[in-house]
C-alpha positions as CSV (number, residue, x, y, z in Angstrom):
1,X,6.8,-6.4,4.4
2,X,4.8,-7.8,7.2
3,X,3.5,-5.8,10.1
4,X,5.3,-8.2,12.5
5,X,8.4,-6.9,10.8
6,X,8.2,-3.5,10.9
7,X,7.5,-4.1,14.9
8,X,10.1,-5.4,15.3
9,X,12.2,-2.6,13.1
10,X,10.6,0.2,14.5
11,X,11.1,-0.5,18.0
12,X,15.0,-1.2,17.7
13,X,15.2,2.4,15.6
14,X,12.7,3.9,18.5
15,X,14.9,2.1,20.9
16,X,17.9,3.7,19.5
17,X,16.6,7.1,19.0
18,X,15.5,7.4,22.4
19,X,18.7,9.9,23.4
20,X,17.6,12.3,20.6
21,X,13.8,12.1,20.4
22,X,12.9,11.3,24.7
23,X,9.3,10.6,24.7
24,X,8.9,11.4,20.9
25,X,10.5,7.9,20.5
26,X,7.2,5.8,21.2
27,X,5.8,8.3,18.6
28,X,8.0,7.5,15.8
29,X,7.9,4.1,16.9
30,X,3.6,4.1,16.8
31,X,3.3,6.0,13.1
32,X,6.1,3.5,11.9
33,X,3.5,0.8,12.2
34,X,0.4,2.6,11.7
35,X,1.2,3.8,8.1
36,X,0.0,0.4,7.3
37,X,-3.3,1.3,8.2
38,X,-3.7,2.4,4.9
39,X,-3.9,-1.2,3.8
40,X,-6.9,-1.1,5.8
41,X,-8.6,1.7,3.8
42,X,-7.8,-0.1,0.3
43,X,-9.4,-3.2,1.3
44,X,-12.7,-1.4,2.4
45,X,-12.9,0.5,-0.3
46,X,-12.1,-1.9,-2.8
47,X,-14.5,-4.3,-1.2
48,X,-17.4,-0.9,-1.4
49,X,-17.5,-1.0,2.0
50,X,-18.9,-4.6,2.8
51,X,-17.1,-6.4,4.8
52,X,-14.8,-4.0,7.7
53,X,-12.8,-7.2,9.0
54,X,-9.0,-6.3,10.0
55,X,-8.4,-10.4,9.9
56,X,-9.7,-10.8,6.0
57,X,-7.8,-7.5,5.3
58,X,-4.7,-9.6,6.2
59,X,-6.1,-12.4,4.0
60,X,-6.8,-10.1,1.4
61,X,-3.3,-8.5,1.2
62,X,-1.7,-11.6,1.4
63,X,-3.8,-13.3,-1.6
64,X,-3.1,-10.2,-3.2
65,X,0.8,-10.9,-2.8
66,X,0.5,-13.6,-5.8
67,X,-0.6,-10.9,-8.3
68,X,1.5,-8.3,-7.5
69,X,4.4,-10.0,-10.0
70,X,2.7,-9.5,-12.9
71,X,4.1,-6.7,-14.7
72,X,0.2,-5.2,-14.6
73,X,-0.3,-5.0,-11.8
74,X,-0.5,-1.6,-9.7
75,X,-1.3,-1.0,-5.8
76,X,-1.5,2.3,-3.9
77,X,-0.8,2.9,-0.2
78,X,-2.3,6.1,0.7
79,X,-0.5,6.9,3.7
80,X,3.1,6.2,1.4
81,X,2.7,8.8,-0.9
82,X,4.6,11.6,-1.7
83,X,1.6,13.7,-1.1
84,X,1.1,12.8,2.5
85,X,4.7,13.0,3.2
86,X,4.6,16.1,1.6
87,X,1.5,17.0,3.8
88,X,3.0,16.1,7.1
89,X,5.8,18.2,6.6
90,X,3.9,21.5,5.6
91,X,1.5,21.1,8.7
92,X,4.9,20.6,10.7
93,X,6.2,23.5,9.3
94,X,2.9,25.7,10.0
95,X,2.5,24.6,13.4
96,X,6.2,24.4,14.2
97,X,5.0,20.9,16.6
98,X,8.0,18.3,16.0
99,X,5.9,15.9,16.7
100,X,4.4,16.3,12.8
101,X,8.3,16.1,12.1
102,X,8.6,12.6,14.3
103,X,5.7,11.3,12.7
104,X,7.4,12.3,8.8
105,X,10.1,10.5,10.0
106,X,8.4,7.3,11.3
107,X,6.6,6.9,7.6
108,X,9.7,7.6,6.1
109,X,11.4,4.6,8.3
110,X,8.4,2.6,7.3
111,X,9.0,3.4,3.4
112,X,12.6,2.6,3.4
113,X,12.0,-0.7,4.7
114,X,8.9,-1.3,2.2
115,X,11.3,-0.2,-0.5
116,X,14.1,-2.8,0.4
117,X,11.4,-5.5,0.2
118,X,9.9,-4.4,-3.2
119,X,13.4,-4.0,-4.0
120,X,14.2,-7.5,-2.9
121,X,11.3,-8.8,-4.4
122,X,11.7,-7.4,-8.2
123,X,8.6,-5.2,-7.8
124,X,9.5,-2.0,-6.8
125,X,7.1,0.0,-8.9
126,X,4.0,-2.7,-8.2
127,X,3.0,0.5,-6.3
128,X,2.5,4.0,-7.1
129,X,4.4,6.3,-5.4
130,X,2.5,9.6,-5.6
131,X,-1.5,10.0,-6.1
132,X,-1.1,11.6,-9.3
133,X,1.6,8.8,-10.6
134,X,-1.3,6.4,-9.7
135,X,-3.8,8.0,-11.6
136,X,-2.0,8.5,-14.9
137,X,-0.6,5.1,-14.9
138,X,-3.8,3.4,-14.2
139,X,-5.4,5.5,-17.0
140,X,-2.3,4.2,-19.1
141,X,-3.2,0.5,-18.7
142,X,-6.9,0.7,-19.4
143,X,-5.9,2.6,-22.8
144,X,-3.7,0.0,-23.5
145,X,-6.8,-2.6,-22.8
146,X,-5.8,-3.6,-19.8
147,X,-8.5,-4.1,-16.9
148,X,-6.1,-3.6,-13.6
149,X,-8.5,-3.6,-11.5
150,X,-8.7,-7.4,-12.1
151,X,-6.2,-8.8,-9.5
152,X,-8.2,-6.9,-6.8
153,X,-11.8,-8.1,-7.8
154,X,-10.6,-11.3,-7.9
155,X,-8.6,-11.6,-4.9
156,X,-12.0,-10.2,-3.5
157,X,-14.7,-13.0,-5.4
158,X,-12.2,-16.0,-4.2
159,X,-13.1,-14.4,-0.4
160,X,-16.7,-14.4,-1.5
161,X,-16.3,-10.4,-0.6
162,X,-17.0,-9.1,-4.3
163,X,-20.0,-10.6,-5.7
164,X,-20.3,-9.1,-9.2
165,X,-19.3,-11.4,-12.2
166,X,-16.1,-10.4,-13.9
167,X,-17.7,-10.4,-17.0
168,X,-16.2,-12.8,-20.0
169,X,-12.5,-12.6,-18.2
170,X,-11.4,-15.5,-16.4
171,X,-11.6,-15.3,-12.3
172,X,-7.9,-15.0,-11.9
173,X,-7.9,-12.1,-13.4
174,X,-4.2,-10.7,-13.1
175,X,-1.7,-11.7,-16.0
176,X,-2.6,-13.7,-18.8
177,X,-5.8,-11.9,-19.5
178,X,-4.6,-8.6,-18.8
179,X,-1.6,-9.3,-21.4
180,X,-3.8,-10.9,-23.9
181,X,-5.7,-7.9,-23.8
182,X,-3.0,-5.4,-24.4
183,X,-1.9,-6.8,-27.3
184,X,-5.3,-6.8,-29.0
């Protein structure tokens, strides 16, 4: 979903919880957006750091939207995980500030609304849900042959961000070589 969208989502639901939450509205409202910036962090660090732009992070994700049919394909949004959710709640519990509890509930706003679009768009588990769920299932694909970290690399090389050669695959990277590989 694009950020413009959540905006526009999280200020009518900040909007309309304004007679329940008061101030805490613009909070839920802020951390309803800034989950995203997780999307930030993955394009760094898939990039190893080289290029910090926030407008070629855009480009990146959106390049990145062509692979993420193929049935291969896996993504991980930090900040949408069960473990930070999970992590925001215990430190609201611990320091028993809502505010922890208003910004749980802005991610979780966030996550429905990612959720209906992946839903919407027949790729629902394209992303892992949970650290752990991301580790095992990217460990299942490469014992099955498949590279995943193709669609990434080259989504990277095409923005001249990633310079090292993909070896004998082809640049695209994603489906057909992935497939032909798992059923070798």
């Amino acid at each position: 979903m694009k950020a413009s969208h959540h905006v526009v989502c999280g200020g009518i639901a900040s909007l309309a919880l304004i007679p329940v939450l008061g101030t805490d509205s613009a909070v839920f409202f802020v951390f309803s957006v800034l989950i995203d910036s997780d999307h930030y962090l993955d394009y760094v660090c898939r990039n190893g750091f080289k290029d910090f732009s926030p407008k070629r992070m855009f480009t990146f994700h959106d390049l990145l939207e062509e692979k993420v049919k193929d049935k291969n394909f896996l993504g991980l949004s930090i900040f949408h995980t069960v473990e930070c959710f999970l992590s925001l709640y215990i430190i609201a519990e611990l320091t028993g500030l809502a505010v922890f509890m208003v910004i749980l509930w802005g991610f979780l706003f966030h996550l429905v609304l990612d959720l209906i679009y992946l839903y919407r768009r027949g790729v629902l588990f394209s992303r892992a849900f949970s650290i752990v769920e991301y580790v095992i299932r990217w460990n299942r694909l490469k014992q099955r042959g498949v590279r995943p970290e193709l669609p990434y690399r080259s989504v990277l090389t095409a923005m001249s961000v990633y310079s090292e050669p993909l070896g004998d695959d082809k640049e695209e990277g994603s489906g057909e070589e992935n497939q032909h590989i798992a059923k070798e």
